[in-house]
Phi, psi and omega in degrees: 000293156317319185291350158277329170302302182313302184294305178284000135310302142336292172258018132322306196288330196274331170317326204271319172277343176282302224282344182289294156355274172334300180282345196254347172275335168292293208292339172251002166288308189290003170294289178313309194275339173315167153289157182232111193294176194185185166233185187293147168040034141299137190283325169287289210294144183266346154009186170269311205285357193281187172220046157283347180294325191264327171284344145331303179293326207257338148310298198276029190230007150095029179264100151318082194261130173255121165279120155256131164275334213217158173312317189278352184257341140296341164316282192296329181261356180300140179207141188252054170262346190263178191241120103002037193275134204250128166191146194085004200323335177284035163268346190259080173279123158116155202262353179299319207268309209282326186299287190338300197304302172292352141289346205291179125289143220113170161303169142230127173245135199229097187259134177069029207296168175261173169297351181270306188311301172297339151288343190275284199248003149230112176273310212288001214223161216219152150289152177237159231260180208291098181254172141309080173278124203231138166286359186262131164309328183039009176227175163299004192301136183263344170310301180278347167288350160265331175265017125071176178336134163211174181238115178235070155038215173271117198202147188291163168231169197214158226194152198280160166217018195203203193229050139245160194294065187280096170270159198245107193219129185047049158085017178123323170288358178194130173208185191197160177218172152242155190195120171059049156091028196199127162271117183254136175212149226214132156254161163253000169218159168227040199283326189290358172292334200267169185289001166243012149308316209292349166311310167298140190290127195084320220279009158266354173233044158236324161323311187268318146307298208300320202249002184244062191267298242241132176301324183243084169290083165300104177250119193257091176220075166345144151231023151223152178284151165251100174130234203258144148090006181289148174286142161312165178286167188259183190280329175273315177321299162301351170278144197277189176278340177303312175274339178295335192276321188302300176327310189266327145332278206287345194277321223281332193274335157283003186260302198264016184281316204284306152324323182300279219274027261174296207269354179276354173281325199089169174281186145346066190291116213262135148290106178278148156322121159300301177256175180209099166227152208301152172291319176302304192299308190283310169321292164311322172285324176293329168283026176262334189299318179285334147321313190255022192234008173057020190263038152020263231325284197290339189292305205281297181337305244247325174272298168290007175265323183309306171305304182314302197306306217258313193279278186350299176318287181314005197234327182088070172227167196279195173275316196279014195269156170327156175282339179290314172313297192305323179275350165302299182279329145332286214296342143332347206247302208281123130331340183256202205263161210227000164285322170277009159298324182272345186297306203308280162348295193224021201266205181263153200305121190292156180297319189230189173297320171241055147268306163018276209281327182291346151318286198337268223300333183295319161332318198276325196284276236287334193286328194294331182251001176279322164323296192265000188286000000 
């Protein structure tokens, strides 16, 4: 008898353990593979708007790509062998960080700049003014004569503003200068960059050209502000990673209390009404009310919003249309006189009970024949 005990304790136990196995090779398999969310031309997030796809490409084409979160950490990785690509710039608050930022040494390459930014770290360059916008490289660039045709979205265009030797590539939308030793090049969009631009023709090898010339790429694309007026950390930032596991423990755990006690009510039980009461009924008690409150106003108000409502559809006129409109499109309809419609339609509340009723019944005739007409 122990010794049957004995055995299927064993093979409880190795039971127990492959399924532990089993969950703990899921949980990290769905790590790796999940999406990983992000903000624009993040390096990390696989998203449509992230660029893990491009900086992906460009680690495997032997390109040293350094992710800078922050001005000191370009700083500190700047070199002047390296490229410099700038993006999100309105997160880089304060004209101190744009200067710094605009010291560093190297190229730059600069997508979507704001006016501080693009004063900072491309002076010479201007927004440029209502152009011709072309998917064709149309210049000497060799970078944009090999990747040919692209789709760069919606984007600024840009113009010399200084006393250099400025080209000009799709009209404008990519240009590029030399100045102090450094090659600068200003884009107006960075759609063709996220992963899911790089889809579109050409824009992946216009990618890999623009950022991958340089052995060593510095990628500046903030998703938090920095600088004058950047926000505090948020509430979850400050939370530790512990409780977030907890959290989701306790959600997982009110979720199946509420299924337990979900299946113990049992069904539905149909309930009859104590009362029933009739339409006819309730419409004869508000008009005794509006009867015995004299209020002719709201009673006659009350007919023609009724009417207007039923008439309006049936006529093709919007909600909004004018009382001219609307008595227009009746008199077309209407068989009576057609001078007497807006009175009818829109006129003033009648004095006694029987202009009241003679309101009704005119309503009901004007309804009857816009209906069978």
């Amino acid at each position: 008898m122990s010794t049957t005990i004995g055995q299927r304790w064993r093979t409880g136990r190795w039971i127990a353990l492959a399924l532990i196995a089993i969950s703990v090779v899921a949980v990290i398999g769905a790590y790796f593979t999940a999406p990983r969310p992000g903000g624009r031309m993040d390096p990390d997030s696989t998203s449509p708007d992230g660029a893990h796809a491009l900086v992906t490409l460009l680690r495997e084409h032997g390109v040293d790509v350094v992710v800078a979160h922050t001005v000191a950490d370009v700083e500190q990785a700047a070199r002047p062998d390296t490229l410099l690509l700038a993006a999100e710039t309105y997160y880089t608050r304060g004209e101190d960080l744009l200067s710094r930022l605009g010291d560093v040494p190297g190229d730059r390459l600069v997508l979507e700049p704001t006016s501080r930014a693009r004063q900072a770290l491309a002076p010479h360059v201007r927004i440029g003014g209502a152009g011709m916008l072309t998917m064709k490289p149309d210049c000497d660039l060799p970078e944009a004569n090999r990747a040919g045709t692209v789709e760069l979205g919606a984007t600024d265009t840009y113009e010399k503003a200084g006393d250099v030797d400025l080209t000009r590539c799709y009209g404008g939308a990519l240009v590029r200068y030399h100045t102090d030793g450094r090659t600068v090049t200003v884009v107006g969009s960075a759609d063709f960059m996220t992963n899911g631009g790089l889809l579109q023709e050409g824009n992946a090898a216009l990618a890999m050209n623009l950022a991958g010339n340089r052995p060593r790429l510095i990628w500046y694309a903030p998703q938090q502000a920095e600088g004058d007026g950047a926000e505090g950390s948020s509430l979850t930032d400050l939370m530790p990673d512990a409780v977030t596991w907890i959290v989701w423990q306790l959600c997982l755990v009110v979720l199946l209390l509420a299924v337990w006690q979900g299946r113990r009510l049992g069904p539905l039980v149909a309930e009859k009404l104590p009362v029933v009461v009739r339409a006819s009924e309730t419409v004869e008690g508000r008009a005794r009310l509006y009867r015995s409150r004299r209020a002719r106003g709201q009673a006659a108000e009350a007919l023609r919003t009724a009417t207007l409502q039923r008439l309006i559809p049936r006529l093709g006129l919007g909600p909004n249309a004018s009382p001219g409109a609307v008595v227009d499109a009746v008199a077309a309809r209407y068989a009576g006189d057609p001078n007497t419609l807006y009175h009818l339609l829109f006129g003033p509340p009648p004095s006694t009970d029987s202009d009241l009723l003679h309101l009704a019944h005119a309503l009901d005739d004007i309804e009857r024949q816009v209906t069978t007409s």
